[in-house]
C-alpha positions as CSV (number, residue, x, y, z in Angstrom):
1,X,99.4,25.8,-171.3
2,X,98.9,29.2,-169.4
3,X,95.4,30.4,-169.6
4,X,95.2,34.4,-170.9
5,X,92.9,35.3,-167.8
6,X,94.7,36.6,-165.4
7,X,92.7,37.5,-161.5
8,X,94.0,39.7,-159.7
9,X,92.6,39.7,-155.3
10,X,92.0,42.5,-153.6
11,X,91.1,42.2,-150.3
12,X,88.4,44.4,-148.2
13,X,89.9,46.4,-145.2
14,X,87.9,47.5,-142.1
15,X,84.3,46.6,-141.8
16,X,84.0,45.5,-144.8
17,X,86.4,42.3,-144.6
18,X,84.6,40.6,-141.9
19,X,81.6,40.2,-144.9
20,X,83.6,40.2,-148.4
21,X,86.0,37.0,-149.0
22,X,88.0,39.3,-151.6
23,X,87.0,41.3,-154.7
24,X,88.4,39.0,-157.7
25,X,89.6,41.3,-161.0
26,X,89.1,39.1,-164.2
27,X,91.1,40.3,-167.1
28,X,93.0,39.5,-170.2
29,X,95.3,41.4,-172.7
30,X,93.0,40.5,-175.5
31,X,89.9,38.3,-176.5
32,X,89.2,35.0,-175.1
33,X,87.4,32.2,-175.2
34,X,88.2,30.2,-171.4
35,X,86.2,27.9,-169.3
36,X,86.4,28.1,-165.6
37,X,85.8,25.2,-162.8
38,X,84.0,27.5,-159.9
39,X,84.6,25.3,-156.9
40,X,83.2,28.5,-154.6
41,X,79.9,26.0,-153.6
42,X,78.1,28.0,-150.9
43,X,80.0,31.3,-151.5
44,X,77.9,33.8,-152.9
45,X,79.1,36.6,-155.8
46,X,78.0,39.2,-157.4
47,X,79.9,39.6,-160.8
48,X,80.0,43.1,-162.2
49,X,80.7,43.0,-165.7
50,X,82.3,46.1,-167.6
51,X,83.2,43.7,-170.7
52,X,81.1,40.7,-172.3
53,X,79.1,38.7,-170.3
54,X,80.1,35.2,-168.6
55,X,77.9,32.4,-169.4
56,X,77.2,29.4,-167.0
57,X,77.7,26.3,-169.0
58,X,76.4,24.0,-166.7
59,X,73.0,26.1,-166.5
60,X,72.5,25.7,-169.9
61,X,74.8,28.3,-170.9
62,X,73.0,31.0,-168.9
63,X,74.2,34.8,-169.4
64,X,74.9,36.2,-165.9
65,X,73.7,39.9,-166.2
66,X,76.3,42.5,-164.3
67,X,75.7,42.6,-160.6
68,X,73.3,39.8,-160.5
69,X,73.8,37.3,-156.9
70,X,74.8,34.0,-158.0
71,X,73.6,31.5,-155.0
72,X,75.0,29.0,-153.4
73,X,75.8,25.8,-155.5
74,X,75.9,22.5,-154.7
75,X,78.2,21.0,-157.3
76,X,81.0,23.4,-159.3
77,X,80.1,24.8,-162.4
78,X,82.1,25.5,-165.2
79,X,81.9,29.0,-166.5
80,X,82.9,30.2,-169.8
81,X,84.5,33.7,-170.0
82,X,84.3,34.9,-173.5
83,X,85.2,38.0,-175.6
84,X,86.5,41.3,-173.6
85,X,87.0,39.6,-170.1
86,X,86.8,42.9,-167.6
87,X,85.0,42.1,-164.9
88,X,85.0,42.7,-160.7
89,X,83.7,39.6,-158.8
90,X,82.4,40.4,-155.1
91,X,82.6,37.1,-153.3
92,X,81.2,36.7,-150.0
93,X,82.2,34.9,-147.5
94,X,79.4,32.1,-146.6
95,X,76.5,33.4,-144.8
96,X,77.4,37.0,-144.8
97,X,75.5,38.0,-148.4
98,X,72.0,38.7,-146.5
99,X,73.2,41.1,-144.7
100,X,73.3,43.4,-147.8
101,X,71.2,41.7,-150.5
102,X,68.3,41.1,-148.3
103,X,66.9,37.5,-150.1
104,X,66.0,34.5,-148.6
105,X,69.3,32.0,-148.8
106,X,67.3,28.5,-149.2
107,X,65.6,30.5,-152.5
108,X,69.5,30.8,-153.9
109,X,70.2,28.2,-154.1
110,X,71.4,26.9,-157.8
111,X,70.1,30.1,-159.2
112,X,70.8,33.5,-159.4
113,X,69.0,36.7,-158.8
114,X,68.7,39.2,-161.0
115,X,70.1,42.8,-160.6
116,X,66.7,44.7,-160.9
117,X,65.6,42.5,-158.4
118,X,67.8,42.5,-155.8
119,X,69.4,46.4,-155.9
120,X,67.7,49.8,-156.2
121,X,68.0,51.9,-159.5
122,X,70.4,54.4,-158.1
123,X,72.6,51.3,-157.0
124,X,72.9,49.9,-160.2
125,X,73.6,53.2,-162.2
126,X,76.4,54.1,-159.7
127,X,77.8,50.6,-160.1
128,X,77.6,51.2,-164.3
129,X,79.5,54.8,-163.3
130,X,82.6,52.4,-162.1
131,X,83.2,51.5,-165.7
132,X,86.2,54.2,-167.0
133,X,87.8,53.4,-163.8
134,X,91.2,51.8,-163.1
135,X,90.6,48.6,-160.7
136,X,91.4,50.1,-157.5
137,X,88.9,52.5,-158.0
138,X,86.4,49.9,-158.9
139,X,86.5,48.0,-156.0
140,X,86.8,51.3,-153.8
141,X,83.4,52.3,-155.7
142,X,81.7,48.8,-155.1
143,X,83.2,48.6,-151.4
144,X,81.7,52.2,-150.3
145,X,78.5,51.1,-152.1
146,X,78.1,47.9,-150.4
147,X,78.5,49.2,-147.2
148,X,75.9,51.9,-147.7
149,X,73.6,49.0,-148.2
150,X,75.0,46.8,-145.0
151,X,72.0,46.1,-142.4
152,X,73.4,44.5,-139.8
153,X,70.0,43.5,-138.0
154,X,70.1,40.7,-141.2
155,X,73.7,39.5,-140.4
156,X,74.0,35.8,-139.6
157,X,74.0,34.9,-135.7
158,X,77.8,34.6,-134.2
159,X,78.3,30.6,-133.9
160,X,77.6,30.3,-138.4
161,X,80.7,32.4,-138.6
162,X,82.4,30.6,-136.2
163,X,81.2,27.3,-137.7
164,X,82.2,28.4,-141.2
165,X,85.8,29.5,-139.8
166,X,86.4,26.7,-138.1
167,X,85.8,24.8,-141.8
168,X,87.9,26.9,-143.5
169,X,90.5,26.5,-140.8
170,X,90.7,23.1,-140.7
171,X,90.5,22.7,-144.7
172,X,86.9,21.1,-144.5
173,X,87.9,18.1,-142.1
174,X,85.9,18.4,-139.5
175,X,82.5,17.1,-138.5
176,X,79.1,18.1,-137.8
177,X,78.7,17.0,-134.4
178,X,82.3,18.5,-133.9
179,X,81.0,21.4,-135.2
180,X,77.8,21.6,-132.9
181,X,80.1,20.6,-129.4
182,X,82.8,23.5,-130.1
183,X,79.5,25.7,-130.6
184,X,77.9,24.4,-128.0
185,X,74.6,24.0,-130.3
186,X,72.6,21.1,-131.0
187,X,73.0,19.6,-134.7
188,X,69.9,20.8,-135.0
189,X,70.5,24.5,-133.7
190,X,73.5,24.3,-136.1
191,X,72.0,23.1,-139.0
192,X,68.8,25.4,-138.8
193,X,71.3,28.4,-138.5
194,X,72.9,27.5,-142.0
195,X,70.2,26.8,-143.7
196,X,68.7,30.1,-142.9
197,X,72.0,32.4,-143.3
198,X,74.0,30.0,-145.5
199,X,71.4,28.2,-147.6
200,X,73.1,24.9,-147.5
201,X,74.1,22.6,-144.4
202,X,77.5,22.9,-142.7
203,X,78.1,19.2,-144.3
204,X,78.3,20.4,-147.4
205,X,80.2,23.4,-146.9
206,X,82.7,20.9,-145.3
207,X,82.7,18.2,-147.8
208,X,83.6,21.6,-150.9
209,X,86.2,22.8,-148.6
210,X,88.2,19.4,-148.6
211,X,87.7,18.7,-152.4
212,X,88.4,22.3,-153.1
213,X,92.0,22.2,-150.8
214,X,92.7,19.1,-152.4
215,X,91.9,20.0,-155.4
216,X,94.7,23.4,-155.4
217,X,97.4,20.7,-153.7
218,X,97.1,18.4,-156.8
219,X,97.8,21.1,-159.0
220,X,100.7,22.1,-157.7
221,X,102.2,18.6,-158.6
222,X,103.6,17.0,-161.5
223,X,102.1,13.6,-160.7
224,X,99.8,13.5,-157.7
225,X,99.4,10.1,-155.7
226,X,95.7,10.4,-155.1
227,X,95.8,7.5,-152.5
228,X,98.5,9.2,-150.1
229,X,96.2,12.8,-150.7
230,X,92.9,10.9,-149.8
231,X,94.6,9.9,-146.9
232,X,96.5,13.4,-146.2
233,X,92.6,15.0,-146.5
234,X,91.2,12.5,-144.5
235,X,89.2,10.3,-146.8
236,X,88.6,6.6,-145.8
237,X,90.2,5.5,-149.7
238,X,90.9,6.6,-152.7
239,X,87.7,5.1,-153.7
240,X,85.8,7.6,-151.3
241,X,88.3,10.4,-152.9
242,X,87.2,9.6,-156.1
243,X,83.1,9.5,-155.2
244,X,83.2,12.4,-153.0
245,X,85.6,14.4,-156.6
246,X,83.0,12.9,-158.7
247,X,79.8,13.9,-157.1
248,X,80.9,17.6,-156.2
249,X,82.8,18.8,-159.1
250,X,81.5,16.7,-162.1
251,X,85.0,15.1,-162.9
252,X,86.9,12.1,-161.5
253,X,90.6,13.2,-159.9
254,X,92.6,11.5,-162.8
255,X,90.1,13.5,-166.0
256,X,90.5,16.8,-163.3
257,X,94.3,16.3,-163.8
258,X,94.4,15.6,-167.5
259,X,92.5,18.7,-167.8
260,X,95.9,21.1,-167.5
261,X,93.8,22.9,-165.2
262,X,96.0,25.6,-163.0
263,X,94.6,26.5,-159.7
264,X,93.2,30.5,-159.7
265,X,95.1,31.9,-156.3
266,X,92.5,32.0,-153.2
267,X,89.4,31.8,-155.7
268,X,88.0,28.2,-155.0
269,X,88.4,27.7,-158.7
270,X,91.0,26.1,-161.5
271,X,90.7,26.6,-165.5
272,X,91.9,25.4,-168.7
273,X,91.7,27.1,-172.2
274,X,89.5,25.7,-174.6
């Protein structure tokens, strides 16, 4: 069944692309009541909500206010969008969120900050100005505010966004000690550098990358073979497949396929109706 939200990516141009993933429009034709699997892990957002509010199920059905910074995660989540969906997601790409919000990563972890904590009264009444808008002019609006706020003294040091290109690149197989030799770091150096900028270890960020890519392949098919994609991704089995699916998303592969989820284009995240 095809779910009523529909997203719709716009990306950043200039400057602004080298920090924002893509701006993610959320809408649907009428009310809704959907659940979404966020596989974004270690990206950070910042949803700004013109319409009801999305609730994070798996923190006990947490209300995310408009233009809070969700953290990294850990595991997925699912999120339920409910009501009047109308909402602009900022997603950043991993790392490059201090450079504008100004937190400590490590304390984001799992949590999110709340809007009258993290931006400036007239920040948050231009954002609430965005709200007669069309889309384009939202995400103009939010992308000439952001980069009002950019301080580039806090951006993360050159070898992270290498190291978190390099994952994306190679869909999340590659190693650590790779990692740290094309960087010519230490694991150490490496490491340190994440958890300062990124907030979680470059492991991780590996290990979400891999489930995630795997994850939008076996979508795409009527009756996925998960032995010959645990060995297309790299994993040792289809046992380690199924620990490595279990631990960061919640769900084994075959209840993920059950699930009639369809994969949300470029947004680390699949859905289903409820």
């Amino acid at each position: 069944m095809t779910s009523p939200l529909k997203m719709t990516l716009y990306r950043p141009p200039g400057r602004l692309g080298s920090y924002v993933r893509a701006f993610q429009v959320f809408s649907a034709a009428q009310p809704v009541l959907v659940s979404v699997l966020d596989f974004g892990g270690v990206d950070i957002s910042v949803p700004v909500c013109f319409g009801d509010p999305v609730l994070v199920e798996d923190w006990e059905r947490a209300e995310v206010p408009s233009a809070a910074v969700v953290g990294p995660r850990r595991q997925a989540v699912w999120l339920r969008f409910q009501g009047r969906v109308d909402q602009v997601n900022i997603s950043f790409f991993p790392g490059a969120a201090g450079a504008f919000v100004g937190l400590p990563m490590p304390e984001l972890v799992g949590r999110m900050a709340s809007p009258d904590d993290v931006w400036p009264h007239d920040f948050r009444e231009a954002v609430a100005e965005l709200e007669p808008l069309p889309p384009e002019q939202r995400v103009a609006g939010l992308a000439e505010l952001l980069l009002a706020r950019l301080e580039p003294g806090r951006e993360p040091r050159p070898e992270v966004r290498e190291a978190v290109r390099l994952i994306r690149a190679s869909r999340g197989r590659v190693t650590v000690r790779w990692l740290a030799d094309e960087l010519n770091l230490s694991i150490s150096q490496l490491e340190r550098s994440f958890a300062r900028h990124v907030g979680v270890g470059p492991k991780l960020l590996a290990r979400q990358t891999r489930v995630c890519a795997l994850a939008a392949e076996a979508t795409g098919l009527a009756s996925p073979s998960w032995a010959l994609l645990a060995a297309r991704y790299g994993y040792a089995d289809q046992a380690h497949l199924a620990r490595e699916f279990r631990e960061l998303t919640g769900l084994t592969p075959s209840r993920f396929a059950r699930s009639d989820a369809e994969f949300l284009p470029d947004a680390a995240a699949c859905r289903r109706a409820v």
